[in-house]
C-alpha atoms as an extended CHARMM CRD file, in Angstrom:
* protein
*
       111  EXT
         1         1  UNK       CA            -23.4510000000       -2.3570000000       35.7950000000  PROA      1               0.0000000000
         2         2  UNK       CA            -21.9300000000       -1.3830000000       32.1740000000  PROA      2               0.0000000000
         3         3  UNK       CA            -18.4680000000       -0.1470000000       32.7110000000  PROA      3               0.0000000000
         4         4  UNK       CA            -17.4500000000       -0.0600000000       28.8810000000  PROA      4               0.0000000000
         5         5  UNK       CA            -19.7190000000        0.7470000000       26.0180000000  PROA      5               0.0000000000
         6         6  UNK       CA            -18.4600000000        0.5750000000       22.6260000000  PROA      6               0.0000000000
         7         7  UNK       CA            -19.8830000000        1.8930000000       19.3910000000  PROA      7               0.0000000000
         8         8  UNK       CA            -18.4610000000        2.4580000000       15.7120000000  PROA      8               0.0000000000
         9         9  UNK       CA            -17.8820000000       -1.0630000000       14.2350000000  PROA      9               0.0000000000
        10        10  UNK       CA            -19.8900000000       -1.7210000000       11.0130000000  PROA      10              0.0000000000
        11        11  UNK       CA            -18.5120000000       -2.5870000000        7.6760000000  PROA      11              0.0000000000
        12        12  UNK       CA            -15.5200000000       -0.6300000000        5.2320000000  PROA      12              0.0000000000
        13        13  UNK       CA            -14.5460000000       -1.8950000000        2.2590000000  PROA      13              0.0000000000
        14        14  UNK       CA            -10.4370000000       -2.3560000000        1.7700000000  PROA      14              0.0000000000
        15        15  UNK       CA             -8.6750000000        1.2240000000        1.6330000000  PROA      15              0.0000000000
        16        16  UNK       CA            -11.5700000000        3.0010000000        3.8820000000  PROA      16              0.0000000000
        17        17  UNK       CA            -11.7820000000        3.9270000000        7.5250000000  PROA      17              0.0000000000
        18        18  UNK       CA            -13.7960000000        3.3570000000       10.5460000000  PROA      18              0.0000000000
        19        19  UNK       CA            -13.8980000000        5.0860000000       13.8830000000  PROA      19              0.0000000000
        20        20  UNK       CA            -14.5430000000        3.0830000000       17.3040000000  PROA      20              0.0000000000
        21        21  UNK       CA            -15.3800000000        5.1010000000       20.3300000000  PROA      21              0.0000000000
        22        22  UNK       CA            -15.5450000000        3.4620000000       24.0570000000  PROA      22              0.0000000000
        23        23  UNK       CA            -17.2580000000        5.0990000000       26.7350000000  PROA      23              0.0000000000
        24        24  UNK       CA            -16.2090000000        4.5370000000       30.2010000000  PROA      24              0.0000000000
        25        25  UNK       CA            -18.1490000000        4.8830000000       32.8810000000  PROA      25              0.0000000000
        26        26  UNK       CA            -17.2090000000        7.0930000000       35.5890000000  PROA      26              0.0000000000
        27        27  UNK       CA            -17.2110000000        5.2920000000       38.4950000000  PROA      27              0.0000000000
        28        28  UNK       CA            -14.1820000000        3.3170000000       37.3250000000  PROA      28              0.0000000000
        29        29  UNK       CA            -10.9390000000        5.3430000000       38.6940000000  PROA      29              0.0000000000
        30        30  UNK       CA             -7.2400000000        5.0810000000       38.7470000000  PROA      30              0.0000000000
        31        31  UNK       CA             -6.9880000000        3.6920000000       35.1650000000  PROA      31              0.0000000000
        32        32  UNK       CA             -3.3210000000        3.6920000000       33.9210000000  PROA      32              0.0000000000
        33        33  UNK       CA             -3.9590000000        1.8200000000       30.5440000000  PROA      33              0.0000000000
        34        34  UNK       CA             -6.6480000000        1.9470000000       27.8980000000  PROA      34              0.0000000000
        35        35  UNK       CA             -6.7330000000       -0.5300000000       24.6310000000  PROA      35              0.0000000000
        36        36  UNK       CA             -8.4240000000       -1.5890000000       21.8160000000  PROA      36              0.0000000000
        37        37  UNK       CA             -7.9030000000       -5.4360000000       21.1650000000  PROA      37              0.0000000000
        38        38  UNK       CA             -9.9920000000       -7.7550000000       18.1800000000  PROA      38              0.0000000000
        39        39  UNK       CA            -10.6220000000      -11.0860000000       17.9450000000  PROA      39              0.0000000000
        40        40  UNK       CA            -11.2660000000      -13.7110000000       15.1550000000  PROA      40              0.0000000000
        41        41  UNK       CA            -13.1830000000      -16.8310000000       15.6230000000  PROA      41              0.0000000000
        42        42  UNK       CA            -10.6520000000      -19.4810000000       16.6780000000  PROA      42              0.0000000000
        43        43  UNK       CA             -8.2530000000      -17.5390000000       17.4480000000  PROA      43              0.0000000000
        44        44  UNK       CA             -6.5410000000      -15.4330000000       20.8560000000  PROA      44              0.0000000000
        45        45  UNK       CA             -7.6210000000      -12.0480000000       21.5870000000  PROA      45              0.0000000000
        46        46  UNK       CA             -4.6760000000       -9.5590000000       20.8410000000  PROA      46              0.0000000000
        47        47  UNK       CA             -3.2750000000       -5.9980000000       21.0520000000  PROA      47              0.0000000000
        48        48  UNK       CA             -4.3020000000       -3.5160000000       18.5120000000  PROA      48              0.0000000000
        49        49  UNK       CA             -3.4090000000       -0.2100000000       20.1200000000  PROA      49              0.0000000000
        50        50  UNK       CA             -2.8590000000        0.9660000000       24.3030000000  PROA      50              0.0000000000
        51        51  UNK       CA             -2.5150000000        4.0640000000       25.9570000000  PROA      51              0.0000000000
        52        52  UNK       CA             -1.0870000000        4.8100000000       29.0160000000  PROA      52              0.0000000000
        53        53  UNK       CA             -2.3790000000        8.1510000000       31.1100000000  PROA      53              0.0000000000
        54        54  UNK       CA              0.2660000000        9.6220000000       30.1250000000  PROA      54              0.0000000000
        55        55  UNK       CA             -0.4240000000        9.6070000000       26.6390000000  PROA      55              0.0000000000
        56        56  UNK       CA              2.1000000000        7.1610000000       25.9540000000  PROA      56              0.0000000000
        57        57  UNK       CA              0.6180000000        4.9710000000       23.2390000000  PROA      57              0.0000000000
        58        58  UNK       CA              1.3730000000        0.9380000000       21.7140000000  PROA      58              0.0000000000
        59        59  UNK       CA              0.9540000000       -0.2970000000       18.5430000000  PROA      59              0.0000000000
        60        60  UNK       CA              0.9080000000       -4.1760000000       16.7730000000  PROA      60              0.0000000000
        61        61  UNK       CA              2.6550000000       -3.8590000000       14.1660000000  PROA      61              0.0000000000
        62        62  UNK       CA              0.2520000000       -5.0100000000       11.8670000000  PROA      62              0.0000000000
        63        63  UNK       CA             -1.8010000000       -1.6900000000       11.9020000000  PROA      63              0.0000000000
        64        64  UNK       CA              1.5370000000        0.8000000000       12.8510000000  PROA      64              0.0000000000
        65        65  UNK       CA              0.6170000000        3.7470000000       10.5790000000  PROA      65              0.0000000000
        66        66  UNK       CA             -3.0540000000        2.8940000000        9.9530000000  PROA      66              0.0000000000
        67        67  UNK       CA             -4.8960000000        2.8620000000       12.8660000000  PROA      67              0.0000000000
        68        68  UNK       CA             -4.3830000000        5.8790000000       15.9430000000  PROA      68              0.0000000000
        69        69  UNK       CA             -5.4720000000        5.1760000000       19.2430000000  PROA      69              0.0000000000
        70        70  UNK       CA             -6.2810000000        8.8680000000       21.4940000000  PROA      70              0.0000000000
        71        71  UNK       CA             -8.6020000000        9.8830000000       24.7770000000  PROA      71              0.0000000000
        72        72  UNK       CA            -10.1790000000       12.7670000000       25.8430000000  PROA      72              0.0000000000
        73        73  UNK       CA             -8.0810000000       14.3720000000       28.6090000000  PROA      73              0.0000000000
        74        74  UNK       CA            -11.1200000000       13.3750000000       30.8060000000  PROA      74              0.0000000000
        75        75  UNK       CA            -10.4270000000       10.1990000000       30.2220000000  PROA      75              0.0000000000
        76        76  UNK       CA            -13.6750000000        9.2240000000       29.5640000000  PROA      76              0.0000000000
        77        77  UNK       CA            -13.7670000000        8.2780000000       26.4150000000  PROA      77              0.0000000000
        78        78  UNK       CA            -10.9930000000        7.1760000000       23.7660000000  PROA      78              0.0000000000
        79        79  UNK       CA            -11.3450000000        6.1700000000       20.3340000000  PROA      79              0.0000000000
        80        80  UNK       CA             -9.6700000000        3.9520000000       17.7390000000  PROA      80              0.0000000000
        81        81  UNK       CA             -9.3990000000        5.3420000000       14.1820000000  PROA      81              0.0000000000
        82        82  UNK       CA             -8.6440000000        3.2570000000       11.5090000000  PROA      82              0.0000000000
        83        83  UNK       CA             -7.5410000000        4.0450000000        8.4400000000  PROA      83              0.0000000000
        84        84  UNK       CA             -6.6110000000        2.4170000000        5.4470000000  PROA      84              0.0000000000
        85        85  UNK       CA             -8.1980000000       -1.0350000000        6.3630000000  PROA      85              0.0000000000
        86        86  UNK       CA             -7.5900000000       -4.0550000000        5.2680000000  PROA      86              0.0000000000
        87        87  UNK       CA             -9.2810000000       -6.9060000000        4.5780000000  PROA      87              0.0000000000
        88        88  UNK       CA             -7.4170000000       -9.2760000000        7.6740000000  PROA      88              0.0000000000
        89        89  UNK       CA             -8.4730000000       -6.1450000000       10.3510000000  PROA      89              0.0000000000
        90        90  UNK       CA            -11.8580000000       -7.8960000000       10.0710000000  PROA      90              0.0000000000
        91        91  UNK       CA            -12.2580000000       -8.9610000000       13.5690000000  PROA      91              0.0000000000
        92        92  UNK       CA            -14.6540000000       -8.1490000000       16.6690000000  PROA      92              0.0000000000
        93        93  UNK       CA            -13.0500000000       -5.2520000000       18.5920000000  PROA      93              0.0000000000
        94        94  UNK       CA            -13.0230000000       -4.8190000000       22.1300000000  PROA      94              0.0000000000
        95        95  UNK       CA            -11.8780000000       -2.0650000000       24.2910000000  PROA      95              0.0000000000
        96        96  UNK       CA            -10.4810000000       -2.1220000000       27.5590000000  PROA      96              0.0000000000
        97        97  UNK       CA             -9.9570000000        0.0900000000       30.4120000000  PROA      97              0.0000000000
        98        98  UNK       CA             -7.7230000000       -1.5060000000       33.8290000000  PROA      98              0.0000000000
        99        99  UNK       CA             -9.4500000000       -4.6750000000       34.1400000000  PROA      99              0.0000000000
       100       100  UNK       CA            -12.3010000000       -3.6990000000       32.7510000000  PROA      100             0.0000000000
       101       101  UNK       CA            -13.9220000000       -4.9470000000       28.9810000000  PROA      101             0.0000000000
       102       102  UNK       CA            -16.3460000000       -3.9400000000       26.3390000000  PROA      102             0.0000000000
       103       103  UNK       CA            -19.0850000000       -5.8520000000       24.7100000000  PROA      103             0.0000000000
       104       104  UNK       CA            -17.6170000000       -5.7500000000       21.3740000000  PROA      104             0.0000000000
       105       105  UNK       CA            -18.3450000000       -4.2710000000       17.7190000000  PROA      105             0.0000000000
       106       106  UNK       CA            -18.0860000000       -6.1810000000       14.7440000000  PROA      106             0.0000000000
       107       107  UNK       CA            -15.3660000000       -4.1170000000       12.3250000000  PROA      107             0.0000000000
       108       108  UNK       CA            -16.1090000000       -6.4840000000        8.7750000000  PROA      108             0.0000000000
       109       109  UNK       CA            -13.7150000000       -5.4140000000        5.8540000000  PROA      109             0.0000000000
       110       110  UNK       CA            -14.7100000000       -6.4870000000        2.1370000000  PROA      110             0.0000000000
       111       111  UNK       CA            -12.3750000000       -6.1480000000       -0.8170000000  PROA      111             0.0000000000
């Protein structure tokens, strides 16, 4: 069964922006942190952006000020928008919910 269903990714050039959604299914409960990580080829998965339930939210550093992470007070759904991209945010993106992943979108960013 699909817990986490992304959609959004696609290609930007430099200076644009890009909105990824992730839809959680509602059978998962008790969730205390959602996230958005990415991932380039040869490389670890890392942090992009987390928020708690509480609304308490986590940025790398390397998109502080560019990209927002939010959720619907239902919690099921939250979205990452980016703004400002640059070309190095080119990645696969995945979204997470407890222990739970996404599939992953392809976010491409041309200069």
């Amino acid at each position: 069964q699909v817990q986490l269903v992304e959609s959004g990714g696609g290609l930007a050039q430099a200076g644009g922006s890009l909105r990824l959604s992730c839809a959680v299914n509602p059978s998962i409960i008790n969730i205390y942190v959602r996230g958005w990580y990415r991932q380039i080829p040869g490389k670890n998965r890392e942090m992009v952006a987390t928020i708690t339930e509480s609304g308490t939210t986590n940025y790398a550093d390397s998109v502080a000020g560019r990209f927002t992470i939010s959720r619907d007070l239902r919690g099921n759904t939250f979205d990452l928008q980016m703004d400002n991209l640059k070309v190095e945010d080119t990645a696969v993106y995945y979204c997470m919910a407890g222990t739970n992943w996404g599939q992953g979108t392809q976010v491409t960013v041309s200069s």
